[in-house]
Biopython code that builds the backbone (N, CA, C, O; Angstrom):
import numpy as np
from Bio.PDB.StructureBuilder import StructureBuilder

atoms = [
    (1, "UNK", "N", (0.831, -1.171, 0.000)),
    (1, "UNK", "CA", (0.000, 0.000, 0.000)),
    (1, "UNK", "C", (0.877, 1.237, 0.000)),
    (1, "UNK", "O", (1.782, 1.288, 0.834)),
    (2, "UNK", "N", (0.673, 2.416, -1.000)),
    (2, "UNK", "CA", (1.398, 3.287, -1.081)),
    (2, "UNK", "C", (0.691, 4.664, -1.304)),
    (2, "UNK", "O", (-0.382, 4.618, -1.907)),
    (3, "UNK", "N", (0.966, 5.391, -1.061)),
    (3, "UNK", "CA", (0.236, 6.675, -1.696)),
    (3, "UNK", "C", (0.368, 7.287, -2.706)),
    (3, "UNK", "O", (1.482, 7.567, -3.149)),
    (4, "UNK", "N", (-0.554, 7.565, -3.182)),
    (4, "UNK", "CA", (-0.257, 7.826, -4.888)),
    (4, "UNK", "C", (0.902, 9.426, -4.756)),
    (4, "UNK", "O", (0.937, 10.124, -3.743)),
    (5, "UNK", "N", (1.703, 9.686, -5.975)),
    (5, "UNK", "CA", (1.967, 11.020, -6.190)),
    (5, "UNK", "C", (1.117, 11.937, -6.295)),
    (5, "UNK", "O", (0.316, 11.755, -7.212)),
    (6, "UNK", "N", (0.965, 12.994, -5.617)),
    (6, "UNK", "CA", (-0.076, 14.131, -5.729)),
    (6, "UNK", "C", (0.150, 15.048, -7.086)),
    (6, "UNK", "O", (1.305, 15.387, -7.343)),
    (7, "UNK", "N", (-0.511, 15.300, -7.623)),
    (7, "UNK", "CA", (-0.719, 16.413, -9.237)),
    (7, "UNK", "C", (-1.520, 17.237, -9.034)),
    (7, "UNK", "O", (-2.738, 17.139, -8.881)),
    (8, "UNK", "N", (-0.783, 18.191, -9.023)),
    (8, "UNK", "CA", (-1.834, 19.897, -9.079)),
    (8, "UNK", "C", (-1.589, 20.164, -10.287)),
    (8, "UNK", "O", (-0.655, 19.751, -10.975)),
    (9, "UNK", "N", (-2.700, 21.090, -10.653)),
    (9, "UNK", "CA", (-2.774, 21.580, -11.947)),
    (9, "UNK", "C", (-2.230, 23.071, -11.803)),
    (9, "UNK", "O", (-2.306, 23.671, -10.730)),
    (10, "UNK", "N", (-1.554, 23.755, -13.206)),
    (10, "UNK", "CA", (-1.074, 24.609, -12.970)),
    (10, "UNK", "C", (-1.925, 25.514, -12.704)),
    (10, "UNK", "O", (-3.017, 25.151, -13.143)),
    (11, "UNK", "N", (-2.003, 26.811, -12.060)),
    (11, "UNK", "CA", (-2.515, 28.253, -12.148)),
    (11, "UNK", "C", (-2.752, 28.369, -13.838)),
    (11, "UNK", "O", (-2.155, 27.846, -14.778)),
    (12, "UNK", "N", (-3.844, 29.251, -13.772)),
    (12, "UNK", "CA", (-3.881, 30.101, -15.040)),
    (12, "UNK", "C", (-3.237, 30.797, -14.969)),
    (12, "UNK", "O", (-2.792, 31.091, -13.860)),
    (13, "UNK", "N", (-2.901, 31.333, -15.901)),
    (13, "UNK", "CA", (-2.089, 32.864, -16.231)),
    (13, "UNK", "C", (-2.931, 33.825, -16.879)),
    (13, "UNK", "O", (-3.064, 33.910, -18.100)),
    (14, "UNK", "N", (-3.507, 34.564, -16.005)),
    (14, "UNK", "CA", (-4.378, 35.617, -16.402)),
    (14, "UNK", "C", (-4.272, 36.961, -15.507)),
    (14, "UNK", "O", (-4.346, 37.006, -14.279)),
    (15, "UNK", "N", (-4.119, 37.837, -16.225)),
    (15, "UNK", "CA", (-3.725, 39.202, -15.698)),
    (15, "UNK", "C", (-4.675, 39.750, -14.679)),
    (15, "UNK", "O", (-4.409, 40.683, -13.921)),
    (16, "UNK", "N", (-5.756, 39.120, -14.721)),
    (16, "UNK", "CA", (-7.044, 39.456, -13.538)),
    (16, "UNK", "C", (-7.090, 39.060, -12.404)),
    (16, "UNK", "O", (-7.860, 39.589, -11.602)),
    (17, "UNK", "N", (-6.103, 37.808, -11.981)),
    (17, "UNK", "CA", (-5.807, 37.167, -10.651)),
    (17, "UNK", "C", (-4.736, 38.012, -10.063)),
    (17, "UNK", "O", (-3.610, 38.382, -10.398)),
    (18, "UNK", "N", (-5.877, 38.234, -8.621)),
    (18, "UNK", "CA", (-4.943, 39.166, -7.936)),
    (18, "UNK", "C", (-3.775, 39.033, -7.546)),
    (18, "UNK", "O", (-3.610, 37.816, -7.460)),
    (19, "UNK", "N", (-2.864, 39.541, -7.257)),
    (19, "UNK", "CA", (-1.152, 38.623, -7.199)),
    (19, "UNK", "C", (-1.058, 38.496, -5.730)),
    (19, "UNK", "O", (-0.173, 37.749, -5.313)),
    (20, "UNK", "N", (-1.884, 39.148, -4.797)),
    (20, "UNK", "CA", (-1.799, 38.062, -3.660)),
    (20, "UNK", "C", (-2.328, 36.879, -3.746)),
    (20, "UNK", "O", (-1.742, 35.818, -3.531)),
    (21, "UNK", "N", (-3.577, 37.041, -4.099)),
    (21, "UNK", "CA", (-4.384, 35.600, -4.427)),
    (21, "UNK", "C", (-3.720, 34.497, -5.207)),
    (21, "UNK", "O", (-3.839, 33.283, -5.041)),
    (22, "UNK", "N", (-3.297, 34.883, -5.725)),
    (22, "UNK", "CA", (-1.890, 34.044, -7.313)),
    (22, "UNK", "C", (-0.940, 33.380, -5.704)),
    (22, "UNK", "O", (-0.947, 32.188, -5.396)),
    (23, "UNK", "N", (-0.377, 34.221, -5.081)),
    (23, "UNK", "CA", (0.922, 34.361, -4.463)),
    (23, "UNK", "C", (0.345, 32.718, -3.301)),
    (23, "UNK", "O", (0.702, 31.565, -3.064)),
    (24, "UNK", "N", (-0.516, 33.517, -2.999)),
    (24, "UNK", "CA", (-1.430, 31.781, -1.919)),
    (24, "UNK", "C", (-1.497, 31.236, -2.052)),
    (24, "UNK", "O", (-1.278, 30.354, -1.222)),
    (25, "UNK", "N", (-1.956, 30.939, -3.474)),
    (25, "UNK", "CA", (-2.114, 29.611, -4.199)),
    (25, "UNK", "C", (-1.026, 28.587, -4.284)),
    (25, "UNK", "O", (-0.890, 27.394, -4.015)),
    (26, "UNK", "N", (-0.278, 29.609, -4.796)),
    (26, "UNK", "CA", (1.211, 28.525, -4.984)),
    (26, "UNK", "C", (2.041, 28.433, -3.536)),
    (26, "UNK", "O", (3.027, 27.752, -3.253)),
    (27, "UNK", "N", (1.529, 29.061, -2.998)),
    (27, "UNK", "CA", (2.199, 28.960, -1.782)),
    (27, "UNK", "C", (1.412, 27.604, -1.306)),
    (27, "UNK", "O", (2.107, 27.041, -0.460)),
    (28, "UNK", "N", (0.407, 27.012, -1.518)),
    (28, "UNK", "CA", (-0.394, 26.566, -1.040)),
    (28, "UNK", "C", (-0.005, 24.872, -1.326)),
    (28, "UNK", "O", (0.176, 23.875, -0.627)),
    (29, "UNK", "N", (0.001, 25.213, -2.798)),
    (29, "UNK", "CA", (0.502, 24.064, -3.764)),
    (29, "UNK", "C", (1.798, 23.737, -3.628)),
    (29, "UNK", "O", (2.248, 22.597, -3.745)),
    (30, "UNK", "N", (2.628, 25.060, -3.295)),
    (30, "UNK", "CA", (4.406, 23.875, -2.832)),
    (30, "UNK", "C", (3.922, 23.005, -1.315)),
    (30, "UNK", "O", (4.451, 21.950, -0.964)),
    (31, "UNK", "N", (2.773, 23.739, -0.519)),
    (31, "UNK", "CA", (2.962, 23.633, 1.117)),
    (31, "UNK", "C", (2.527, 21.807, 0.545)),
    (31, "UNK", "O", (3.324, 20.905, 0.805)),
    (32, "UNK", "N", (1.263, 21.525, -0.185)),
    (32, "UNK", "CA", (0.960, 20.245, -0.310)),
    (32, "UNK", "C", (1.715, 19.581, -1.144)),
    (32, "UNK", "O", (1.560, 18.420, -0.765)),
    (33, "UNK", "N", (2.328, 19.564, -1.905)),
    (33, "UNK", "CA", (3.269, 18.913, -3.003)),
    (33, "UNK", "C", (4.407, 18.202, -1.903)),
    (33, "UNK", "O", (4.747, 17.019, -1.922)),
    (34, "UNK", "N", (5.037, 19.568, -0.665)),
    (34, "UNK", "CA", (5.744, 19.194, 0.047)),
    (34, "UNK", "C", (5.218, 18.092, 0.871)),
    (34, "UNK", "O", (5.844, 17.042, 0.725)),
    (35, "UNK", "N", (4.520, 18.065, 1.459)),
    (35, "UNK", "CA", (3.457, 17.329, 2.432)),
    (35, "UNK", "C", (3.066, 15.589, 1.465)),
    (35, "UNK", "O", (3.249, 14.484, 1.974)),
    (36, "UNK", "N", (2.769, 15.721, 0.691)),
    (36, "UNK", "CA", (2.673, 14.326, -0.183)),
    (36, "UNK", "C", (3.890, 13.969, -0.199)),
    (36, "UNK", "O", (3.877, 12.800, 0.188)),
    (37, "UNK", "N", (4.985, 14.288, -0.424)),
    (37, "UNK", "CA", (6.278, 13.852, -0.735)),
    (37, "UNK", "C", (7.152, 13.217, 0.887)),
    (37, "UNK", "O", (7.944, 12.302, 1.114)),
    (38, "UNK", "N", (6.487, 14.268, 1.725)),
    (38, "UNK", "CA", (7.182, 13.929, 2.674)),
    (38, "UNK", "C", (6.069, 12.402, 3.701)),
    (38, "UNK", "O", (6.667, 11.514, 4.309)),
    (39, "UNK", "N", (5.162, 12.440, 3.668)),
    (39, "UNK", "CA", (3.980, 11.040, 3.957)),
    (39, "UNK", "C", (4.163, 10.210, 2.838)),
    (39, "UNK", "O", (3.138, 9.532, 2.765)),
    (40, "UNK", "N", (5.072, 9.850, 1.758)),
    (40, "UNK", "CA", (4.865, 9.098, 0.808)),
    (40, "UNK", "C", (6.576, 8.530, 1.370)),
    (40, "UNK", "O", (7.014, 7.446, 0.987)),
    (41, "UNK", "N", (7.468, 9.557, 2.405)),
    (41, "UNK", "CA", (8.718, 8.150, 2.836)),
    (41, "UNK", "C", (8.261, 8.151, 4.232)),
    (41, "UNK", "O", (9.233, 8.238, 4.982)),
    (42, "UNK", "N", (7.102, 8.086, 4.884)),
    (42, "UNK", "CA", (6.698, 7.445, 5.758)),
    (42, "UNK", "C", (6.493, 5.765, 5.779)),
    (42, "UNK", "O", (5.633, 5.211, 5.093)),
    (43, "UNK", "N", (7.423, 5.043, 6.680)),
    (43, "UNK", "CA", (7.550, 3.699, 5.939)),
    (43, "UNK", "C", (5.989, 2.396, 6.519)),
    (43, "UNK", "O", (5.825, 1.180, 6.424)),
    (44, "UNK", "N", (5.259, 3.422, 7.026)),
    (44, "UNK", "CA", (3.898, 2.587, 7.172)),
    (44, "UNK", "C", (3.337, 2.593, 5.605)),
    (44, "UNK", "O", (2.628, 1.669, 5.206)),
    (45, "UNK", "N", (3.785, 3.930, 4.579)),
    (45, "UNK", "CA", (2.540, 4.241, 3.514)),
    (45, "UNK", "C", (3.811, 3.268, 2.313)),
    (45, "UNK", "O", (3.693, 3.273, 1.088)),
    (46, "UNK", "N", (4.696, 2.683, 2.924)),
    (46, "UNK", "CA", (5.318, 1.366, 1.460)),
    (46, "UNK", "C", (5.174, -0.101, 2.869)),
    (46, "UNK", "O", (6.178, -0.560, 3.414)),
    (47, "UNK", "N", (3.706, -0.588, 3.198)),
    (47, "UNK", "CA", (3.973, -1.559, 4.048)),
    (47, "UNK", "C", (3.187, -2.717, 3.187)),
    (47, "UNK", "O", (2.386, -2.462, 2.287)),
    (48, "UNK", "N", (3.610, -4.221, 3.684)),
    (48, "UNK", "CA", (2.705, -5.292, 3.313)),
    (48, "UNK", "C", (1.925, -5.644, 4.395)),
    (48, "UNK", "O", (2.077, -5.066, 5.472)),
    (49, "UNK", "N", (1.202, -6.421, 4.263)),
    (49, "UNK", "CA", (0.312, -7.276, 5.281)),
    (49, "UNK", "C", (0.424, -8.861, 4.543)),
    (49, "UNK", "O", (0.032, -9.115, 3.404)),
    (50, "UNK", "N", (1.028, -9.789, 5.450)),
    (50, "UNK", "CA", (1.185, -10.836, 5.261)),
    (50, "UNK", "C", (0.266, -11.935, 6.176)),
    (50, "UNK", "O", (-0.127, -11.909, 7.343)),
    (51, "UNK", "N", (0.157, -12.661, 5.354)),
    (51, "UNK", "CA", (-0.933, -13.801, 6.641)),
    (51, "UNK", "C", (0.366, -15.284, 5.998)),
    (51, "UNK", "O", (0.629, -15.656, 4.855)),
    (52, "UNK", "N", (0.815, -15.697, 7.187)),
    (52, "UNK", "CA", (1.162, -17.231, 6.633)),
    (52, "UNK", "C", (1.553, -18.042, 8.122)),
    (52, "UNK", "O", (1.595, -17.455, 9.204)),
    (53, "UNK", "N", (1.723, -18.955, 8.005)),
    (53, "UNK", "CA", (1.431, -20.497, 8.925)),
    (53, "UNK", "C", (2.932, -20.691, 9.162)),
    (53, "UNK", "O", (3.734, -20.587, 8.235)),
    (54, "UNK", "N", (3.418, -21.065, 10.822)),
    (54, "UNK", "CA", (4.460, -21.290, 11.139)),
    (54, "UNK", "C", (5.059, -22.652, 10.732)),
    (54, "UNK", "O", (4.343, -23.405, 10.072)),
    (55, "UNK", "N", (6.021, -22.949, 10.990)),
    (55, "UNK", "CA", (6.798, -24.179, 11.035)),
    (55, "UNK", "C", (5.953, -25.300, 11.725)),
    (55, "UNK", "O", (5.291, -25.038, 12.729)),
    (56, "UNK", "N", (5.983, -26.595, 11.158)),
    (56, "UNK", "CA", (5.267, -27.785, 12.286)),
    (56, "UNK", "C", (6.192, -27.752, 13.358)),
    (56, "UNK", "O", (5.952, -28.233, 14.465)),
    (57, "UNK", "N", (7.306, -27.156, 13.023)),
    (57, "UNK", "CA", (8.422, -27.332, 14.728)),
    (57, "UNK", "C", (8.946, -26.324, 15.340)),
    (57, "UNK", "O", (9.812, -25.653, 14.779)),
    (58, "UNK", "N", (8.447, -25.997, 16.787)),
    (58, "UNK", "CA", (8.390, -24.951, 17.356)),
    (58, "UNK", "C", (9.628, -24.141, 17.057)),
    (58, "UNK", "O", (10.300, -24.951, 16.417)),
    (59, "UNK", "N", (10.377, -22.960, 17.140)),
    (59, "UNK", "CA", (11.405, -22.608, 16.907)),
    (59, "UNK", "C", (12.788, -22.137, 15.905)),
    (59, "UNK", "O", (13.935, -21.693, 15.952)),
    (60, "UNK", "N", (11.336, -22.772, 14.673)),
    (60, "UNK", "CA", (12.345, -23.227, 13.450)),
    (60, "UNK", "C", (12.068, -21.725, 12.897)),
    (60, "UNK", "O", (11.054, -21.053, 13.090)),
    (61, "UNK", "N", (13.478, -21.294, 12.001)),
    (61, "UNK", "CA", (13.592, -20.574, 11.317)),
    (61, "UNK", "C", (12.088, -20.115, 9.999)),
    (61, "UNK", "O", (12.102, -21.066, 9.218)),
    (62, "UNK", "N", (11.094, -19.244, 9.603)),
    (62, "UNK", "CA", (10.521, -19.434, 8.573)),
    (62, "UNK", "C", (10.900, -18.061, 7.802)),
    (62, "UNK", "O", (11.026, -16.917, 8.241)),
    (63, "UNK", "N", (11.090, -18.783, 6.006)),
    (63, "UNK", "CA", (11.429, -17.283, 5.617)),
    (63, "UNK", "C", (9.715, -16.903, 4.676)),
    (63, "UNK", "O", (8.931, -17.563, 3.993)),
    (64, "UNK", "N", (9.788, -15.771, 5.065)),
    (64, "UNK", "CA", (8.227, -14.957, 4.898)),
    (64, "UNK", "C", (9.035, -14.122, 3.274)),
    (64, "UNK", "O", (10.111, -13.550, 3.100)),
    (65, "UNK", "N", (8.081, -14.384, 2.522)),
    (65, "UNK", "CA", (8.496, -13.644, 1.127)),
    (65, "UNK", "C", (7.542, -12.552, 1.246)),
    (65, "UNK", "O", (6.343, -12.660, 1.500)),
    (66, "UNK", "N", (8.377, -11.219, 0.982)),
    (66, "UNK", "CA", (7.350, -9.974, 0.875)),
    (66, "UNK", "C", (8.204, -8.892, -0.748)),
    (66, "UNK", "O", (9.332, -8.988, -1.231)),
    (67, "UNK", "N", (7.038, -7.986, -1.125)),
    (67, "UNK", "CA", (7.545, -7.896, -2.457)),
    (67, "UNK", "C", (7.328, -5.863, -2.220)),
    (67, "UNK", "O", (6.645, -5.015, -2.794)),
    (68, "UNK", "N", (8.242, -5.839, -1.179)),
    (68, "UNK", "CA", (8.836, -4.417, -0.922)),
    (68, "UNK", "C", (9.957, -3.897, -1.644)),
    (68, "UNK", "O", (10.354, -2.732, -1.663)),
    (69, "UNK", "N", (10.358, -4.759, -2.154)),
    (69, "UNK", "CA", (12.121, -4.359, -2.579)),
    (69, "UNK", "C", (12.987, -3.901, -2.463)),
    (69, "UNK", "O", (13.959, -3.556, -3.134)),
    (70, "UNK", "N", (12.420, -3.855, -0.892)),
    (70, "UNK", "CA", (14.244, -2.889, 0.070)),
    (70, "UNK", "C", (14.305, -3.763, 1.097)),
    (70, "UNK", "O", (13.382, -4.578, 1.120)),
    (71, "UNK", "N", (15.217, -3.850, 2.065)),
    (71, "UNK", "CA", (15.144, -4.537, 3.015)),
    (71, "UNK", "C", (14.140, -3.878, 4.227)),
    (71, "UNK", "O", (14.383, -2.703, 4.504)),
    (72, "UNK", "N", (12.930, -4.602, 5.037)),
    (72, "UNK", "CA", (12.164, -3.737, 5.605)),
    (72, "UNK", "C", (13.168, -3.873, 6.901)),
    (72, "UNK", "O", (14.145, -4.546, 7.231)),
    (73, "UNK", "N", (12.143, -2.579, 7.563)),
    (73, "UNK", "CA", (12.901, -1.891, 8.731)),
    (73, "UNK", "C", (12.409, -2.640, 10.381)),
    (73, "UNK", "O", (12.930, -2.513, 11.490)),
    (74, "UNK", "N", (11.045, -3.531, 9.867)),
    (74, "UNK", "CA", (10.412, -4.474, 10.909)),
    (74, "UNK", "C", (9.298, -5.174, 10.658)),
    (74, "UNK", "O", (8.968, -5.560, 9.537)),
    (75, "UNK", "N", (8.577, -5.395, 11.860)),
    (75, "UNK", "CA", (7.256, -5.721, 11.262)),
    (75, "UNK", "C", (6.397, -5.681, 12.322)),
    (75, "UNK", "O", (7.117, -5.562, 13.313)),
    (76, "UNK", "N", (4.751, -5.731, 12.805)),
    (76, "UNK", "CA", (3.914, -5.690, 13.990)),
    (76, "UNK", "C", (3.491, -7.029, 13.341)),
    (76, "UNK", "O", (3.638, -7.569, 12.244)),
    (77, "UNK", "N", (2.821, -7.352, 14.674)),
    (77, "UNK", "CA", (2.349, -8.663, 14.456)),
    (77, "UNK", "C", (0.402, -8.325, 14.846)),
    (77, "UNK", "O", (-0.137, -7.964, 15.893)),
    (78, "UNK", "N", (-0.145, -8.628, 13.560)),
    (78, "UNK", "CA", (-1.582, -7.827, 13.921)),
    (78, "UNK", "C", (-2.359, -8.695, 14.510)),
    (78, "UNK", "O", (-3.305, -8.393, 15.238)),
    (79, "UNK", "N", (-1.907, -10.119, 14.152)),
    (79, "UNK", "CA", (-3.323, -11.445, 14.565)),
    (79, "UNK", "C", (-2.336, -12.955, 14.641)),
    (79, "UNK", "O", (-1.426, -13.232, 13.861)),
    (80, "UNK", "N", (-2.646, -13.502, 15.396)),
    (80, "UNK", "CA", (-2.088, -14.877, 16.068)),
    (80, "UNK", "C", (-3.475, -15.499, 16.238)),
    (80, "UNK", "O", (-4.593, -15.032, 16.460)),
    (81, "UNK", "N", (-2.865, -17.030, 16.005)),
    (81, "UNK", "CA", (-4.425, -18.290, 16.445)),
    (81, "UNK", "C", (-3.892, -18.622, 17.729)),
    (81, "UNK", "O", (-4.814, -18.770, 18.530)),
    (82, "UNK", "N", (-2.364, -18.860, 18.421)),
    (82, "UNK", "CA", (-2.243, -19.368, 19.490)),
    (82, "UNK", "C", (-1.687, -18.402, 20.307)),
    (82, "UNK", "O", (-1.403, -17.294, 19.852)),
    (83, "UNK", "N", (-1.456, -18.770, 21.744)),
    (83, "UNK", "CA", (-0.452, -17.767, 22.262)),
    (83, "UNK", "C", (1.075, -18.597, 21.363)),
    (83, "UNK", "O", (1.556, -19.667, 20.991)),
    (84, "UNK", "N", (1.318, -16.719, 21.440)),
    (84, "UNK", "CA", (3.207, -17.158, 21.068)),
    (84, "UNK", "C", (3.783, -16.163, 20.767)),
    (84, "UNK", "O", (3.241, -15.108, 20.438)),
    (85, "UNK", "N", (5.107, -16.401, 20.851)),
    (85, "UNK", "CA", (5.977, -15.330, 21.155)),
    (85, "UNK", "C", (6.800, -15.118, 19.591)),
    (85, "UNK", "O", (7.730, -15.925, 19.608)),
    (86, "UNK", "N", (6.808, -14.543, 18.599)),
    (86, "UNK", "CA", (6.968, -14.251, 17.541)),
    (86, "UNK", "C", (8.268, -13.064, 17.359)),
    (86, "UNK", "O", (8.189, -11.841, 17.476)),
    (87, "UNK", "N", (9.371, -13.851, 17.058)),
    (87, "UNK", "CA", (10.721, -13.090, 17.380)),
    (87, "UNK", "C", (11.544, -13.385, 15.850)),
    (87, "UNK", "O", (11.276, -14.348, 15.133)),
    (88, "UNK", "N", (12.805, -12.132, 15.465)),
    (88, "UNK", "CA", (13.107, -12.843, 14.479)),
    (88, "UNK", "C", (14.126, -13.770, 14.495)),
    (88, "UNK", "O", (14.659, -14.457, 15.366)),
    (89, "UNK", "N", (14.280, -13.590, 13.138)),
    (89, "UNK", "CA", (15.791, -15.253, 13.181)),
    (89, "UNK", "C", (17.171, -14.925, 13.134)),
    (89, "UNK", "O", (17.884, -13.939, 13.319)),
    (90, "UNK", "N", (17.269, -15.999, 12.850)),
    (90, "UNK", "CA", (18.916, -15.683, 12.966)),
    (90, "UNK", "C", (19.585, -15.121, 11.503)),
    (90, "UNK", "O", (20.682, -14.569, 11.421)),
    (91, "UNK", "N", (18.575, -15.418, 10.263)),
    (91, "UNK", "CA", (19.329, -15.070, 8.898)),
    (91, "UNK", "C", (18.907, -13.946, 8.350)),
    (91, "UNK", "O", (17.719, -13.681, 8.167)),
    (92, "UNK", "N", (20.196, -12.965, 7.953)),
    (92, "UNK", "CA", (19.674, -11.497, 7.851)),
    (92, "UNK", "C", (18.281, -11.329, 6.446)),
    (92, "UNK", "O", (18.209, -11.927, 5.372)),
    (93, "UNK", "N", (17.667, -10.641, 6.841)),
    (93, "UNK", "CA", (17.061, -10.244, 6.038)),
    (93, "UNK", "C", (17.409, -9.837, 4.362)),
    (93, "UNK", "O", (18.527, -9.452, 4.020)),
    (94, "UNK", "N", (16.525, -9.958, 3.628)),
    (94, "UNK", "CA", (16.925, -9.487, 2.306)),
    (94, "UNK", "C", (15.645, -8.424, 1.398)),
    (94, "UNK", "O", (14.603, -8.133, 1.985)),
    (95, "UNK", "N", (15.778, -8.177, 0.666)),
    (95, "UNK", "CA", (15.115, -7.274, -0.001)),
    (95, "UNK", "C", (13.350, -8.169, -0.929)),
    (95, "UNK", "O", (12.506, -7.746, -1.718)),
    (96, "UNK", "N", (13.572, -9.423, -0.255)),
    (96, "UNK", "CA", (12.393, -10.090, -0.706)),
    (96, "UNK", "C", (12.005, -11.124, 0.581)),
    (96, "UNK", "O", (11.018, -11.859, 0.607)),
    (97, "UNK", "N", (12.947, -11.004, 1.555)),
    (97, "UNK", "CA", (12.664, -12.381, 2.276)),
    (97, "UNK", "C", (12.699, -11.853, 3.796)),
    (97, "UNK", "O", (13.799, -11.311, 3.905)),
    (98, "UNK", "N", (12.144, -11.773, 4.787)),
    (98, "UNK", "CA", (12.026, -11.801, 6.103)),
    (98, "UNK", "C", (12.351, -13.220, 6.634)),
    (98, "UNK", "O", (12.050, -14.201, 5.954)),
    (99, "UNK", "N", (13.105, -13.374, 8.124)),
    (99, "UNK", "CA", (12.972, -14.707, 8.558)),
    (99, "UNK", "C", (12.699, -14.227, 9.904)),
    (99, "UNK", "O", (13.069, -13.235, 10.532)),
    (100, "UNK", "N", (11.771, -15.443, 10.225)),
    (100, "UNK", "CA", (11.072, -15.238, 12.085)),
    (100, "UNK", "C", (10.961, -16.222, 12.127)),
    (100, "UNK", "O", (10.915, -17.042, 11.210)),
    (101, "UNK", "N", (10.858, -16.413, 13.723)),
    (101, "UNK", "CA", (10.577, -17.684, 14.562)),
    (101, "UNK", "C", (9.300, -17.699, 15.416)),
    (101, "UNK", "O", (8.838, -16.612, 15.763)),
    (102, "UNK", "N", (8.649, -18.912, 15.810)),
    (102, "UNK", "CA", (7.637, -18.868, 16.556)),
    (102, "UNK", "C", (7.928, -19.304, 17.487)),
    (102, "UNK", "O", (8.930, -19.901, 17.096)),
    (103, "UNK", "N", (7.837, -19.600, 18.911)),
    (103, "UNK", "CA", (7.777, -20.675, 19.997)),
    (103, "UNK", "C", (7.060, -21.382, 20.169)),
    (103, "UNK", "O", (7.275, -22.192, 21.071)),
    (104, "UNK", "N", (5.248, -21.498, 19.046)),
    (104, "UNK", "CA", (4.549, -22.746, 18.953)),
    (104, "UNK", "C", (5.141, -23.237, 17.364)),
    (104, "UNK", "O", (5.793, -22.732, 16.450)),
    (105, "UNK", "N", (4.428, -24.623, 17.694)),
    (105, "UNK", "CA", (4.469, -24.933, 15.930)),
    (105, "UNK", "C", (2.879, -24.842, 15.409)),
    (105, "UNK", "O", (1.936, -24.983, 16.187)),
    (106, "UNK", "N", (2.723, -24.586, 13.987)),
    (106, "UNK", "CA", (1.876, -24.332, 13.210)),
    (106, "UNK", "C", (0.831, -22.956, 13.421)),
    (106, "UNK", "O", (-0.259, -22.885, 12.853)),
    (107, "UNK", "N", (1.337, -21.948, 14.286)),
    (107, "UNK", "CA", (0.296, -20.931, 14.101)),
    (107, "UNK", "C", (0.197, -19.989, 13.438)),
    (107, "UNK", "O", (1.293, -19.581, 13.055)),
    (108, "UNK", "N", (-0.540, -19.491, 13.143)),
    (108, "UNK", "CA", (-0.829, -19.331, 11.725)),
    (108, "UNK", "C", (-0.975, -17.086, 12.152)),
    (108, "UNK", "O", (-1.608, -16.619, 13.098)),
    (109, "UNK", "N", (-0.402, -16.488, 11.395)),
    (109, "UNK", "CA", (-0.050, -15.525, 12.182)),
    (109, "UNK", "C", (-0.411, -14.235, 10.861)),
    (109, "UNK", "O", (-0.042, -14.687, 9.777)),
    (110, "UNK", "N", (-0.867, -13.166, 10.756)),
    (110, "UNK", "CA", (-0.776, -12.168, 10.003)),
    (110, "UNK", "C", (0.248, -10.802, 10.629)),
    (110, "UNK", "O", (0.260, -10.443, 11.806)),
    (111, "UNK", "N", (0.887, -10.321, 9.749)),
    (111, "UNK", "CA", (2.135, -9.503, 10.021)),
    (111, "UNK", "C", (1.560, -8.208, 9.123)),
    (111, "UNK", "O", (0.563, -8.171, 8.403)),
    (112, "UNK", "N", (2.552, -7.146, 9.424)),
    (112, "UNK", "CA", (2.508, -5.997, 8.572)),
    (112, "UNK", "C", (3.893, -5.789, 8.624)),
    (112, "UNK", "O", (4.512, -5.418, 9.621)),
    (113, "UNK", "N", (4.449, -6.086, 7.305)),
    (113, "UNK", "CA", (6.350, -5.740, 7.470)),
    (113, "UNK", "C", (6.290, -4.291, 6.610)),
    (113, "UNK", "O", (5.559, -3.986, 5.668)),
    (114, "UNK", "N", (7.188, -3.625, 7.196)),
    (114, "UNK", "CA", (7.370, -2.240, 6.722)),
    (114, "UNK", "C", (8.889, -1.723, 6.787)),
    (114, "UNK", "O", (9.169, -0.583, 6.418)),
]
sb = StructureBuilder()
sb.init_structure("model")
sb.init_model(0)
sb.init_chain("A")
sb.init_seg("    ")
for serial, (resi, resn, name, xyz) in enumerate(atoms, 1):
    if name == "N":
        sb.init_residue(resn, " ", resi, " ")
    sb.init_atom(name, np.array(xyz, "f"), 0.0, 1.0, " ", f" {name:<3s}", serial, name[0])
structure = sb.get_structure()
């Protein structure tokens, strides 16, 4: 999920717009242009939401494929079926692959990596 680029349309150019009124406008239009640009490297607005099922064996390494294409910076854990303690692994991360561990086996868990 990302936020789109924002597009303003230009001002007219007409000699009848008052040049304070002109002057606001664009003042208005850098203030939001700036503002989209700067909430668009907010790293919640480039996040996934993943749902997938642990290891049958408690502890084991799982690598989670996500299609961010940077290495993410973490992840929340939004929904669990069992109790469990959801930590990561031991193998570094990559630009497509997360790895975590569970302390049950098979629960089945939804994430938001960002």
């Amino acid at each position: 999920m990302k936020l789109p680029n924002l597009i303003l349309p230009p001002l007219p150019q007409s000699p009848t717009i008052d040049p304070q009124l002109r002057t606001w406008a664009e003042d208005i239009s850098r203030y939001l242009l700036d503002f989209n640009q700067k909430a668009r490297e907010i790293l919640f607005n480039d996040a996934e939401i993943i749902t997938y099922t642990t290891n049958p064996v408690a502890n084991s390494e799982d690598a989670i494929k996500h299609h961010l294409d940077r290495i993410p910076q973490g992840y929340f854990i939004l929904k669990k079926d069992k109790a469990a303690d959801i930590y990561t692994g031991t193998t570094p991360w990559t630009t497509n692959t997360i790895y975590l561990k569970c302390s049950v086996a098979s629960a089945t868990l939804t994430i938001l990596i960002f």
